[in-house]
N, C-alpha and C positions, 0 to 999 in steps of 0.2 A: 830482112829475110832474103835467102837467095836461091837463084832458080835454078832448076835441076833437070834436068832431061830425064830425069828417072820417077813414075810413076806408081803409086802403090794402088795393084788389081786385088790382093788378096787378106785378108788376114784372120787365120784359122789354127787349127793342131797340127803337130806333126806330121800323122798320118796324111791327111789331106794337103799340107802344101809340099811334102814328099812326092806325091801323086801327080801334083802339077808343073811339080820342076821335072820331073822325070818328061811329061810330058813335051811341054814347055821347050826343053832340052832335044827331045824327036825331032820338032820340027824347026831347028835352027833357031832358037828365042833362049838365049842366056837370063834367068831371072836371078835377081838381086835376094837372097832370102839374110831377113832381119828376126834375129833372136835376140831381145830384150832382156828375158832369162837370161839365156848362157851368159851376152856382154855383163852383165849386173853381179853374175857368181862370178868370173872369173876377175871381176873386181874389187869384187869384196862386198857386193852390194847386193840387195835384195829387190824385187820388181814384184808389183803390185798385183800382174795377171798374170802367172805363172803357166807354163804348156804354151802361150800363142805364140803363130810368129808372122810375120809380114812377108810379103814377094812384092816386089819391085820389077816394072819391066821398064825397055827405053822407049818415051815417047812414039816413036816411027816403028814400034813392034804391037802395040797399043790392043789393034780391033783384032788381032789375030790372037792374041794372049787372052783377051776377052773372053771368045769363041769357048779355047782351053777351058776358061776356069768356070764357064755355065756347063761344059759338059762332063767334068770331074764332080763339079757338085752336085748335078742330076744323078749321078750316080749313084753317089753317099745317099740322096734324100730316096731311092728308091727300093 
């Protein structure tokens, strides 16, 4: 197994980690977005949870990307 400085904070729908990259992106926090789907079709392969995808931040961005994604999701739940 090997170690990655890169963190997964999220893993939701489009809409929603749209919302947090955009954010995310405001305050200087480049986030990593993993789509399982897209990689899987443009291979020829199919992926078992279709619509989700993953963000990724770098460890030392960690408590501030947090922050982001309780307050995007407060939003969606409200």
């Amino acid at each position: 197994m090997s170690d990655s400085n890169y963190i997964k904070i999220f893993t939701g729908n489009f809409i929603i980690v749209q919302r947090i990259s955009e954010k995310l992106n405001h305050i200087g926090i480049n986030p990593v977005v993993k789509d399982e789907t897209e990689s899987g079709r443009l291979a020829g392969f199919g992926a078992s949870i279709q619509g989700l995808q993953e963000i990724y931040v770098h460890k030392d961005e960690l408590n501030k990307a947090v922050e982001v994604v309780e307050s995007v999701t407060a939003e969606f739940q409200s």
